[in-house]
Structures are given as C-alpha cells and as structure tokens.
KOLTI-52472 format. One record per residue: residue number from 0; residue in three letters; x, z, y of N, C-alpha, C, CB in turn. Coordinates in pm, whole numbers, padded with zeros to 5 digits. Each point is the difference from the previous one (the first is absolute). Glycine has a CB too. Layout:
<rs>
{NUM, "ALA", {X, Z, Y}, {X, Z, Y}, {X, Z, Y}, {X, Z, Y}}
...
</rs>
This chain:
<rs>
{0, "UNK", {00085, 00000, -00117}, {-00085, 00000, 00117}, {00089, 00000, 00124}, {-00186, 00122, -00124}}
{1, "UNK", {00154, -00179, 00216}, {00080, -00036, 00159}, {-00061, 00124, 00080}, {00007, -00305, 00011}}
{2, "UNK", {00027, 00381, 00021}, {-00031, 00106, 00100}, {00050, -00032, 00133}, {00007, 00164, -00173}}
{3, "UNK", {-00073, -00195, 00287}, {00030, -00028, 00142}, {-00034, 00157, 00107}, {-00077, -00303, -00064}}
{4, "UNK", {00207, 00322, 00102}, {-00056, 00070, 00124}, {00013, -00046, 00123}, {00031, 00160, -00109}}
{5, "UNK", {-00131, -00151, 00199}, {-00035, -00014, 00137}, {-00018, 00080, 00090}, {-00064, -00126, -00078}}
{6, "UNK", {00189, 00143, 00135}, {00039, 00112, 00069}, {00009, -00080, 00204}, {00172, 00144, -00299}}
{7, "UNK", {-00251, -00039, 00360}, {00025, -00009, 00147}, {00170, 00056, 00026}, {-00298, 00050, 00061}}
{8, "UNK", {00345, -00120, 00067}, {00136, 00071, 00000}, {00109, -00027, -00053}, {-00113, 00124, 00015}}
{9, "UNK", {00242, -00085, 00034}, {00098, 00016, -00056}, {00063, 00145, -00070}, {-00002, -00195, 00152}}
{10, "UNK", {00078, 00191, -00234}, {00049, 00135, -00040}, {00178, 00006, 00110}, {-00158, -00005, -00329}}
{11, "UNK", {00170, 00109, 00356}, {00055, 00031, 00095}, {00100, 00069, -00050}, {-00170, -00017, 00135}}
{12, "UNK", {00209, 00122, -00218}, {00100, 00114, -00040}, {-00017, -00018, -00116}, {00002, 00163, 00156}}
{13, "UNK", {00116, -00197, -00196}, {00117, -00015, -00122}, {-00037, 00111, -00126}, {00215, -00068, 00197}}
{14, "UNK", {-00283, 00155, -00159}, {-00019, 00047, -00124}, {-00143, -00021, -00065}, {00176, 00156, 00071}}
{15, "UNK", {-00270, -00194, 00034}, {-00126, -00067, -00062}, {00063, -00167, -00082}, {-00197, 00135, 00240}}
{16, "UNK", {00253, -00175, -00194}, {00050, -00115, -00046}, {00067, 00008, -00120}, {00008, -00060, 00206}}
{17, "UNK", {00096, 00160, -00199}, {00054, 00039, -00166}, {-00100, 00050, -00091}, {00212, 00069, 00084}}
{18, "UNK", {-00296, -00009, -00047}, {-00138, 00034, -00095}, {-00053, -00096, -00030}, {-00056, 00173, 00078}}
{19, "UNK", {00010, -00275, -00003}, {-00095, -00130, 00002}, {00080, -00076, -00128}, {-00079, -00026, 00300}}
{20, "UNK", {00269, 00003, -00284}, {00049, -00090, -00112}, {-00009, 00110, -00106}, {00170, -00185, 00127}}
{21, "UNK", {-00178, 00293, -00128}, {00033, 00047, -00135}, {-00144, 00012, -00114}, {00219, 00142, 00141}}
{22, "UNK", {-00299, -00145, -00046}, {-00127, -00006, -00103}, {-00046, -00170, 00012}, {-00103, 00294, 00048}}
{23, "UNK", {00134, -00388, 00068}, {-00002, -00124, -00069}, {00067, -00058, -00154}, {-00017, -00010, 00247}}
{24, "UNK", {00131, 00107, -00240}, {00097, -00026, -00097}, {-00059, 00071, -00145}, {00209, -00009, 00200}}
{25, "UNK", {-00241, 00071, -00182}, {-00133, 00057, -00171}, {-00075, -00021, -00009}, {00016, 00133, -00042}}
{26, "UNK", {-00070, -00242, 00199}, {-00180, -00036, -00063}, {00061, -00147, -00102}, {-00229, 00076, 00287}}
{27, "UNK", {00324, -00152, -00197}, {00039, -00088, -00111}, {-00018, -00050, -00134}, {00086, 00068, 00122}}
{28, "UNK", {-00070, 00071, -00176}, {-00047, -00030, -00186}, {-00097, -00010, 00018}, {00109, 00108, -00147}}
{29, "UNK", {-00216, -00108, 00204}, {-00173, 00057, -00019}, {-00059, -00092, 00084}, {00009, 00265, -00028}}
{30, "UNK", {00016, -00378, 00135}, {-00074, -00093, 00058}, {00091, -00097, 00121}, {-00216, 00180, -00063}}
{31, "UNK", {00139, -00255, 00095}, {00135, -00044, 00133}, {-00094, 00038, 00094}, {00167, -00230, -00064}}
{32, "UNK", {-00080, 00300, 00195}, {-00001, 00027, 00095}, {00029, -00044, 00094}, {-00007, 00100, -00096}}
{33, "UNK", {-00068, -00083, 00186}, {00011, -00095, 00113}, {-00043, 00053, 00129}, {-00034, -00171, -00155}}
{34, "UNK", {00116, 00239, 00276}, {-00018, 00080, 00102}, {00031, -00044, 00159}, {00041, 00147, -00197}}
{35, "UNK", {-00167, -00241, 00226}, {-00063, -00049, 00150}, {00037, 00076, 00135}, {-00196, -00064, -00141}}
{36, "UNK", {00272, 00020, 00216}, {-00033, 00107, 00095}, {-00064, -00131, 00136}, {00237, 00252, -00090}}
{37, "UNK", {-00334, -00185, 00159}, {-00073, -00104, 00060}, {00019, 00103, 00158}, {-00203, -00145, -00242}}
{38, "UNK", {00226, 00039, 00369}, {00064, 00098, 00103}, {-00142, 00066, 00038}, {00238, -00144, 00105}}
{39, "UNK", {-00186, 00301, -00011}, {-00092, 00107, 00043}, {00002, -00025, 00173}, {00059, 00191, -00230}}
{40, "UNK", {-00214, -00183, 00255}, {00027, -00005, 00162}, {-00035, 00092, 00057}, {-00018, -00187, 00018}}
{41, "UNK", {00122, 00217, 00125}, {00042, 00107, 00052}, {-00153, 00087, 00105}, {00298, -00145, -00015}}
{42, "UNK", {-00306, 00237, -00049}, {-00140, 00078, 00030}, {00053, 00059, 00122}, {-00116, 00061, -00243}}
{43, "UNK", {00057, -00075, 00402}, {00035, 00084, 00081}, {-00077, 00077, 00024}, {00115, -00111, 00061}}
{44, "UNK", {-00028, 00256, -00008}, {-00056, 00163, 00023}, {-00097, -00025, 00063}, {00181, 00139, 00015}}
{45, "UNK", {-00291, -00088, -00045}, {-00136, 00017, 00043}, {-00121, -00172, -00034}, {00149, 00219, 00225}}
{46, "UNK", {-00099, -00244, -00292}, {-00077, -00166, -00053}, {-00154, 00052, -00001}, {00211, -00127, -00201}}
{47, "UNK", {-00245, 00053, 00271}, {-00168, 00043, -00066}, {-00061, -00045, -00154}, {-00058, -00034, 00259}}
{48, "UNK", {-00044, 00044, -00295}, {-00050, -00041, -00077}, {-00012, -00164, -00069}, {-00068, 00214, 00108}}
{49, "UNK", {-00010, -00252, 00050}, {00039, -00177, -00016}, {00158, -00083, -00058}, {-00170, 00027, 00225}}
{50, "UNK", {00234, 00064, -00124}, {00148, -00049, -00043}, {00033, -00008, -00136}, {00070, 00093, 00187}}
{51, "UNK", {-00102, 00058, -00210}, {00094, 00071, -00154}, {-00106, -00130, -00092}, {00063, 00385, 00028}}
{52, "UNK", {-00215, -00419, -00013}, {-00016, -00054, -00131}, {00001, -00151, 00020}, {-00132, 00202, -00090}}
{53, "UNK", {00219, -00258, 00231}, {00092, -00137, -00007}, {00143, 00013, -00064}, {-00117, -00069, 00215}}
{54, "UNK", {00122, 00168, -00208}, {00136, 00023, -00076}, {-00016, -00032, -00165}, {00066, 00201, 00189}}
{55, "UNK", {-00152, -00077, -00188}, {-00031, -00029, -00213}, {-00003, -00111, -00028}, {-00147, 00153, -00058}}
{56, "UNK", {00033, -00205, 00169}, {-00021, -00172, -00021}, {00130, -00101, -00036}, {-00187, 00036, 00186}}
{57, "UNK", {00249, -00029, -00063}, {00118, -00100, -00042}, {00095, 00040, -00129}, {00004, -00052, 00258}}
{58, "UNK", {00053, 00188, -00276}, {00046, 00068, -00121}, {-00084, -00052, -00117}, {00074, 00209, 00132}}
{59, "UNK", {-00191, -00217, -00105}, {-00127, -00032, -00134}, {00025, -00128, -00054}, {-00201, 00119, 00106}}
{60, "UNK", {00213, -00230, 00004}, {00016, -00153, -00011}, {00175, -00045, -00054}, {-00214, -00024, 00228}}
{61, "UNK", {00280, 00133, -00190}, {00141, -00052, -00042}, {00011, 00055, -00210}, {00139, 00055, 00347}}
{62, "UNK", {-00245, 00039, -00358}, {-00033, 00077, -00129}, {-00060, -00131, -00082}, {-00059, 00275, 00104}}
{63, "UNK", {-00005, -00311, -00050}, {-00089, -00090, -00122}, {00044, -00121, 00021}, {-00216, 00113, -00016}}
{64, "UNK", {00272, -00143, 00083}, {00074, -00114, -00004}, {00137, -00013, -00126}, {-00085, 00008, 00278}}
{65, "UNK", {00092, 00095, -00314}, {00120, 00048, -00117}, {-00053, 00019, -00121}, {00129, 00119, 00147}}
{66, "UNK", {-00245, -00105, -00174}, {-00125, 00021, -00093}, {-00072, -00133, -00037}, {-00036, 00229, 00110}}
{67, "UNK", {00118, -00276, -00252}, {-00060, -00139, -00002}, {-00144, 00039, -00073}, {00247, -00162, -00018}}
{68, "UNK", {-00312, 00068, -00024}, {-00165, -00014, -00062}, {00063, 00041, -00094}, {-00169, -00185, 00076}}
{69, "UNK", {00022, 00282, -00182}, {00033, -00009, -00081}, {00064, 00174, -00068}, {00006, -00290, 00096}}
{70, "UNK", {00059, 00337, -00029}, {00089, 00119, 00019}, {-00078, 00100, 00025}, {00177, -00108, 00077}}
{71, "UNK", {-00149, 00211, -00208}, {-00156, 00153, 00078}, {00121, 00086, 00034}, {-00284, 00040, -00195}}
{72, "UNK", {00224, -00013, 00317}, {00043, 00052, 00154}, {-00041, 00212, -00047}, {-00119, -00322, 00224}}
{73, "UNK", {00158, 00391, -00188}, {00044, 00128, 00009}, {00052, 00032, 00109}, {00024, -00002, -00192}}
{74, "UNK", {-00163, 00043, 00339}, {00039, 00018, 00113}, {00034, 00181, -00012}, {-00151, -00242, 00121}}
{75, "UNK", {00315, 00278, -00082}, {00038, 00168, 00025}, {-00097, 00011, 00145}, {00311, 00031, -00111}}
{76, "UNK", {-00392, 00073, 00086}, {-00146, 00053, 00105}, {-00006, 00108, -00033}, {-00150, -00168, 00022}}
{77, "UNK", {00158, 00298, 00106}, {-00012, 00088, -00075}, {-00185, 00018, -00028}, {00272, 00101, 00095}}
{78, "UNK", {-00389, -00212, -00064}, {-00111, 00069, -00011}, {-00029, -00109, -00122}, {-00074, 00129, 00265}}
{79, "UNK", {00226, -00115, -00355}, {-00053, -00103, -00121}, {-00004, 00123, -00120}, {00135, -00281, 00075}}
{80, "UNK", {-00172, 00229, -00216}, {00078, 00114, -00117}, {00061, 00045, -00013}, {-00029, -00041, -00068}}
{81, "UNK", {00035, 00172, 00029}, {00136, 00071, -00046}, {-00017, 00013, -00155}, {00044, 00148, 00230}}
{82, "UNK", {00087, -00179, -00252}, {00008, 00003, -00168}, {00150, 00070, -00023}, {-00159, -00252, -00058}}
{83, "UNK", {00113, 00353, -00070}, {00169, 00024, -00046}, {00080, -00085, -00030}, {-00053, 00153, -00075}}
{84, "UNK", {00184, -00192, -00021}, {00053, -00016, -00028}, {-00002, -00058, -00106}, {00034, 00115, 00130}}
{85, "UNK", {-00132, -00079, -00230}, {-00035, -00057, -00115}, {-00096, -00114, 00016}, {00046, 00210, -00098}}
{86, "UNK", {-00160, -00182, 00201}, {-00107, -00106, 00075}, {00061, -00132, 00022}, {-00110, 00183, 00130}}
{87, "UNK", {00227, -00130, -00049}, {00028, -00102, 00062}, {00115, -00059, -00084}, {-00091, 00089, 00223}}
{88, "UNK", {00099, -00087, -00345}, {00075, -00063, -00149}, {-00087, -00089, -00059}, {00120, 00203, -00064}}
{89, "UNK", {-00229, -00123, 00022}, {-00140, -00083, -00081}, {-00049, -00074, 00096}, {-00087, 00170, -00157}}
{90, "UNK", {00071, -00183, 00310}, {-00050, -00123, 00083}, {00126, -00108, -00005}, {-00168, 00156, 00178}}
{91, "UNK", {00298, -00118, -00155}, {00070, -00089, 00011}, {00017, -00073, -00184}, {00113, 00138, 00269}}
{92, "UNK", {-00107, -00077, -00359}, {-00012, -00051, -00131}, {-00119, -00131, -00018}, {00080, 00264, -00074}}
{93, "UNK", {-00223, -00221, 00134}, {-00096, -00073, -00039}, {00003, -00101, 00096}, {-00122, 00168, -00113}}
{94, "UNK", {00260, -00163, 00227}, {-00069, -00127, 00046}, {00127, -00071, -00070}, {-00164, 00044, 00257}}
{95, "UNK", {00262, 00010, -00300}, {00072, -00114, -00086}, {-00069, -00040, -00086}, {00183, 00068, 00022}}
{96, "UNK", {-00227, 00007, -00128}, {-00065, -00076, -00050}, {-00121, -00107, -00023}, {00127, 00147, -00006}}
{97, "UNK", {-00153, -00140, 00161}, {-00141, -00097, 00014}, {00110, -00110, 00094}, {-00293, 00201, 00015}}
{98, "UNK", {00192, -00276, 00037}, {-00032, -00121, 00058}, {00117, 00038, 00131}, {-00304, -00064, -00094}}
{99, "UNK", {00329, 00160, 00164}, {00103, 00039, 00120}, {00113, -00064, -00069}, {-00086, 00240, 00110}}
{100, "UNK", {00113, -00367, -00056}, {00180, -00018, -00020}, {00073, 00084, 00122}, {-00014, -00276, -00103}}
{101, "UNK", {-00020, 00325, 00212}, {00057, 00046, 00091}, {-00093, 00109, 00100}, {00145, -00224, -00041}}
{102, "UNK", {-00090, 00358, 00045}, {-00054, 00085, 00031}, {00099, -00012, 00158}, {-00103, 00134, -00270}}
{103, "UNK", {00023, -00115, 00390}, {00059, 00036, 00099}, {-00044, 00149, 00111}, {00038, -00273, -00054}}
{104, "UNK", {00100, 00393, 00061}, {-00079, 00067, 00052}, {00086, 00014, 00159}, {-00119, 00116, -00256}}
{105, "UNK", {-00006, -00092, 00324}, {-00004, -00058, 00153}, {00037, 00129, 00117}, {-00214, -00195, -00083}}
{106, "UNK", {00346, 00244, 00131}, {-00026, 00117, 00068}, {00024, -00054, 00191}, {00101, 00188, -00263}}
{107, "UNK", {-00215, -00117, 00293}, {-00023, -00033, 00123}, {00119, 00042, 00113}, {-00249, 00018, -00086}}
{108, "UNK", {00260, -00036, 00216}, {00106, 00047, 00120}, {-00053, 00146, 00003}, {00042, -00237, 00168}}
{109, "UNK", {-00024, 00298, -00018}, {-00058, 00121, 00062}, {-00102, 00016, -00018}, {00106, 00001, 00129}}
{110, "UNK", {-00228, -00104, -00100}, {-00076, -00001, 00036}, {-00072, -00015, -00087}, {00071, -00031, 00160}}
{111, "UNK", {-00052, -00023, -00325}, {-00065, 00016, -00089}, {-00038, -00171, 00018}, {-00064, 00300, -00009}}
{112, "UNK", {-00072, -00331, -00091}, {-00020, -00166, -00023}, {-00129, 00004, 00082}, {00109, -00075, -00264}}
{113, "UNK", {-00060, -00088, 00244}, {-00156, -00044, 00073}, {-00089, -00042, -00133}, {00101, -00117, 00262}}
{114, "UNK", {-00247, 00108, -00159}, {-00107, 00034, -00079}, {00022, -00177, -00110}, {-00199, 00214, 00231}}
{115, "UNK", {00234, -00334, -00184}, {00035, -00096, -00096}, {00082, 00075, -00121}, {00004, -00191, 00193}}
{116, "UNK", {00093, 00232, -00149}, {00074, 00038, -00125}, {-00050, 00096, -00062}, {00175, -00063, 00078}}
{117, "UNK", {-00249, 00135, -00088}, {-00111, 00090, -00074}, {-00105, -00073, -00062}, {00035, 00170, 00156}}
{118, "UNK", {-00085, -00238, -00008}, {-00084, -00081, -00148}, {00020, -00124, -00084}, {-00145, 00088, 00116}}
{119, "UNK", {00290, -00086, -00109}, {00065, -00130, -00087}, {00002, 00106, -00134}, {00189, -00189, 00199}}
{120, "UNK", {-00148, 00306, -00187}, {00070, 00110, -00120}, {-00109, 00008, -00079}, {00161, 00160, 00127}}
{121, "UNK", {-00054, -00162, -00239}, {-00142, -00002, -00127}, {-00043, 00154, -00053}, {00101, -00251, -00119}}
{122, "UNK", {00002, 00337, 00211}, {00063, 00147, -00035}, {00044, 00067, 00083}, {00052, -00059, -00161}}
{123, "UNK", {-00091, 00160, 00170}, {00050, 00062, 00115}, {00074, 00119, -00023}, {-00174, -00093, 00108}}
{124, "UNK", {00273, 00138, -00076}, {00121, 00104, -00123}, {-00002, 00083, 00155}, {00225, -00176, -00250}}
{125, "UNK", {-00230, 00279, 00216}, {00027, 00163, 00082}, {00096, 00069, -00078}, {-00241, 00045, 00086}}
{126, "UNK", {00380, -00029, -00019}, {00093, 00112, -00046}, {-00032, 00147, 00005}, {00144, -00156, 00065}}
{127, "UNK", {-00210, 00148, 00085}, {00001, 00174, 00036}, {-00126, -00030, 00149}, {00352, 00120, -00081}}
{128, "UNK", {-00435, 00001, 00121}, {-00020, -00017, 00123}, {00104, 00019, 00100}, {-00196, 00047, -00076}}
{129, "UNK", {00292, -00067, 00046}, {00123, 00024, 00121}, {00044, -00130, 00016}, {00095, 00233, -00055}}
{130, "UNK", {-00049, -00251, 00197}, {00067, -00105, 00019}, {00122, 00033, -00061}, {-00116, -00074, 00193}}
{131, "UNK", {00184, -00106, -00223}, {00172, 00017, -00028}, {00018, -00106, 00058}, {00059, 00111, -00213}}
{132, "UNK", {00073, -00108, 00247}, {00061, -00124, 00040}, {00020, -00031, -00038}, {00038, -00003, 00085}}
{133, "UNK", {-00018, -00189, -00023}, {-00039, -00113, -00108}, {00143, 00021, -00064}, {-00188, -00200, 00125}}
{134, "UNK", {00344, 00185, -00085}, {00075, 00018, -00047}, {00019, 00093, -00152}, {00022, -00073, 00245}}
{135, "UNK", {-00039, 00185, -00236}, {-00076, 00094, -00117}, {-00076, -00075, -00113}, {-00037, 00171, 00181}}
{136, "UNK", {-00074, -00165, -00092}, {-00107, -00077, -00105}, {00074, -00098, -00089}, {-00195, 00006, 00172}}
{137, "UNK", {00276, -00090, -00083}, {00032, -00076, -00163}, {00051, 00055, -00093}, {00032, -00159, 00083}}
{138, "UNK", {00083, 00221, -00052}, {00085, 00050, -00132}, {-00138, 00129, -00034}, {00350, -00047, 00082}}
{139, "UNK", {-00451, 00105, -00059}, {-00124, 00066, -00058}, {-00041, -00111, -00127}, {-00093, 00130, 00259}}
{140, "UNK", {00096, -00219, -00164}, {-00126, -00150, -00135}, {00105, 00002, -00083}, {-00159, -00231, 00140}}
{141, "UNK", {00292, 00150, -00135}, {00073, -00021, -00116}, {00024, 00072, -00089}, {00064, -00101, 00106}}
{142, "UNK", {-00058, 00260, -00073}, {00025, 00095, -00079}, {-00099, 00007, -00095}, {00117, 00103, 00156}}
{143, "UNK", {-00246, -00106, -00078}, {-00130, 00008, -00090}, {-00050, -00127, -00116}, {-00069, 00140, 00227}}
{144, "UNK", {00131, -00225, -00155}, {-00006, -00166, -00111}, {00123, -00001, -00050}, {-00144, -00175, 00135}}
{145, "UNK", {00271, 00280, -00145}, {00082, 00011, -00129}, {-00087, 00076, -00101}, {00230, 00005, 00125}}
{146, "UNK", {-00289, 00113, -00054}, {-00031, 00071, -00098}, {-00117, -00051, -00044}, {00115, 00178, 00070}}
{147, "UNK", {-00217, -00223, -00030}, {-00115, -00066, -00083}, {00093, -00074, -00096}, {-00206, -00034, 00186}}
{148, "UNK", {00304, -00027, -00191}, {00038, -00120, -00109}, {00063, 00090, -00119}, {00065, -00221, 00186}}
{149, "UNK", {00045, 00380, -00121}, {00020, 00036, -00112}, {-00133, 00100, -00071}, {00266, -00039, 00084}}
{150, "UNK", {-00366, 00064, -00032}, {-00086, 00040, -00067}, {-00114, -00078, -00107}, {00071, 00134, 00192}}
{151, "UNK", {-00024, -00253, -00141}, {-00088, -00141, -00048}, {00055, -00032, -00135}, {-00033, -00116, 00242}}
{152, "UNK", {00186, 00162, -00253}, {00096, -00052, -00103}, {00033, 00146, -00065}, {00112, -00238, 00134}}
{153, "UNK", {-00176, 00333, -00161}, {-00012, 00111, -00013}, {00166, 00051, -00043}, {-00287, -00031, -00052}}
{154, "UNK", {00327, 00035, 00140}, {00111, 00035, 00081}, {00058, 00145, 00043}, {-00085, -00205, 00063}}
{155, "UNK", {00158, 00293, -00078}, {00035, 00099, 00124}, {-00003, -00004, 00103}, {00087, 00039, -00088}}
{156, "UNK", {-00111, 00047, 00226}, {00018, 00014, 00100}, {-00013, 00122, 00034}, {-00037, -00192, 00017}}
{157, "UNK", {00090, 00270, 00088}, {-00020, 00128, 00028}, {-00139, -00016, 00041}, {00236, 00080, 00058}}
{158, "UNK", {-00279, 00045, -00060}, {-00129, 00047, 00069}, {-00001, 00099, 00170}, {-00065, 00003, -00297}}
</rs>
C-alpha cells in the first residue's frame, strides 16, 4: 500500500527531521511512503476571521491538488475520531486490504483545514483535543503508522 502524507509547511529543526528519516526508514518494510510538503501562508497578528478562512482556503487548494482521484483521504481534525492504537491498525489493515491502493493522511497549517479539504476526507482522525504542531504532528502520525504496521504483522513494540 502507498501511504501519502500531506503536510502544510516546512519542518524547520533538525531533530524533527531526524525523527521524520528514522521512522520513514522502518515504515519501508511495510509500505512506500511518500511525504508532501505543500507551502503555509503567513497568518498576521490579529487576522480576522474572513482572512484566517482565505488562508485555509488557499492551504486547502494547494492540499488537494496533491491528492490524486481515487485516494481515501484521512483529514488530522481534532473534531474528527479518536482511536487507540490498535483502531487505528485494523482501519489501516482493512483499507489495504480493500480497494485503497493509496491512503493519504492530510495535516493542516495553524489554522487547521478548510472546509473543501474536510469534505474531500473520507475520515477524519483526532489525535487529542489539544493542539500540536504541525511539525510534531508528523513524526506523531509516523510513529503511529509504524506501529499500526507492527501491530498488523503481529510484531513487538513497546507499550
């Protein structure tokens, strides 16, 4: 299975980045990977409302533009599901095994997604009600789509 992430932003500090290759480097055995970064635009202090959701907007359009047909989408929201660890093994299992040649999951800028890219998502994945930063968040997903794969391949992993 092709796993795509679609990430707002750049990663910035060297040690999110050494995290990012080292679990690219073990998802390897278990799928190809493939990690988008699509540029973030600059939110100024005090933006109103209108602004902030021209912002999502354009962030939204540079998102699905990376998202070919075809591809079930897994927008990170926090007012999406929360699933453990094991959940989120048996969803990622069943869509290998179905009809998904390519699962893509989608993490928004500051400001979170726009309402297109929500309702493009076939899924909507909640880590926590807390914000994280997007930087974070990734090496969060990869960690969690190593471990869905070694739990998939009934595998060790710490707990």
């Amino acid at each position: 299975m092709k796993i795509t992430v679609v990430a707002v932003g750049k990663i910035k500090e060297r040690f999110f980045e050494d995290a990012l290759k080292e679990y690219e480097k073990r998802l390897g055995r278990y799928c190809k990977l493939e990690i988008i970064q699509v540029a973030d635009e600059k939110t100024p202090d005090g933006a109103g409302e209108a602004l902030e959701t021209r912002i999502r907007e354009k962030e939204g359009e540079r998102i699905l533009a990376r998202v070919r047909d075809g591809a079930y989408v897994i927008a990170l929201a926090i007012q999406g599901q929360m699933l453990d660890s094991e959940e989120l093994a048996e969803k990622l299992g069943g869509l290998g095994a179905g009809a998904a040649g390519q699962v893509v999951f989608v993490i928004g800028g500051s400001l979170g997604l726009s309402r297109k890219v929500l309702d493009r998502a076939d899924y909507q994945l909640s880590f926590s009600k807390m914000t994280f930063p997007h930087q974070l968040m990734r090496v969060i997903l990869l960690e969690q789509i190593y471990r869905a794969y070694r739990i998939l391949n009934h595998q060790p992993y710490h707990k």
